[in-house]
C-alpha positions, -999 to +999 in steps of 0.1 A: -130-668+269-124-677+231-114-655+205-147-655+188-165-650+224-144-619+231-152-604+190-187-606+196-187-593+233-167-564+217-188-562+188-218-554+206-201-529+231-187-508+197-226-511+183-243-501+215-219-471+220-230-456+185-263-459+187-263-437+219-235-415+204-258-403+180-287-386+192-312-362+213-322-364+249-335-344+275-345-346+315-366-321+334-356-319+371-379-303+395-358-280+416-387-273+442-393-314+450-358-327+438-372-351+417-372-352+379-402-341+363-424-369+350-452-374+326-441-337+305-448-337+266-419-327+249-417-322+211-388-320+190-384-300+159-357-292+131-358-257+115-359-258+080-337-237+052-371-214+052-366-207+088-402-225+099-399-257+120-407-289+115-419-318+137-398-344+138-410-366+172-426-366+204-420-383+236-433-378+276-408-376+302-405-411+323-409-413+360-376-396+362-383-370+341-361-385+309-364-388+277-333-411+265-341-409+223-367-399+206-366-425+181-348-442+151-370-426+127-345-397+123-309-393+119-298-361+140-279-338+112-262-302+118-284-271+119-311-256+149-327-279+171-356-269+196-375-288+223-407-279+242-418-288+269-458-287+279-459-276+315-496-276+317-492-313+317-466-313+347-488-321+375-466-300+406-488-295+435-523-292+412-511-254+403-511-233+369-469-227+361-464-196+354-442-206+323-470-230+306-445-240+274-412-240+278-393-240+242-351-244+238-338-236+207-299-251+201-274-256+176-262-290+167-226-287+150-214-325+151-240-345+138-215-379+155-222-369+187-251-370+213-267-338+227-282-340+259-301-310+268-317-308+303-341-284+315-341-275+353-374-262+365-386-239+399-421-223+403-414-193+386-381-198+369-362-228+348-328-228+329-308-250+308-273-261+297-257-290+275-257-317+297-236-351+287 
């Protein structure tokens, strides 16, 4: 491999690294089928120095049940965060949830690094974490 062969090869690992270092995702997994939770709306807002929130994009789960970015139309800076997640939408065996919206309000602190924040879903329960 030649010198400028292996720059550019390393180049574009550095370049692809940051543009997923920086960033919002989530996943829904269905604890009940095993299988991530597809086709879910999920909207992600910034709270303002007011304290109301504002919409900054929009993105359905994939088949399963990801969302990698929501976007280059934002840059991710520090303050509070919060996804929700339509459940109506969730199609689970054709039945109402019992939690229709499902919102997660966190903090982002490094505005450098990615936050990955999963949502983990049962018929009558879900939690969360920071995933990686």
């Amino acid at each position: 491999m030649s010198r400028l062969s292996m720059l550019l090869t390393v180049s574009l690992l550095i370049s692809s690294f940051s543009a997923f270092a920086e960033g919002i995702s989530t996943h829904v997994l269905d604890l009940a089928s095993g299988l991530g939770g597809r086709n879910i709306p999920v909207v992600l807002e910034v709270q303002n120095d007011k304290g109301s929130w504002k919409q900054l994009a929009k993105g359905i789960t994939d088949d399963n049940g990801r969302i990698k970015s929501f976007g280059d139309s934002f840059k991710v800076r520090t303050g509070k965060y919060k996804l929700t997640f339509d459940m109506m939408k969730y199609s689970n065996g054709g039945a109402n949830p019992f939690f229709p919206e499902i919102s997660v309000v966190f903090n982002v602190s490094d505005k450098s690094l990615h936050y990955h924040v999963p949502v983990v879903v049962s018929p009558y329960g879900y939690s969360t974490y920071r995933g990686n």
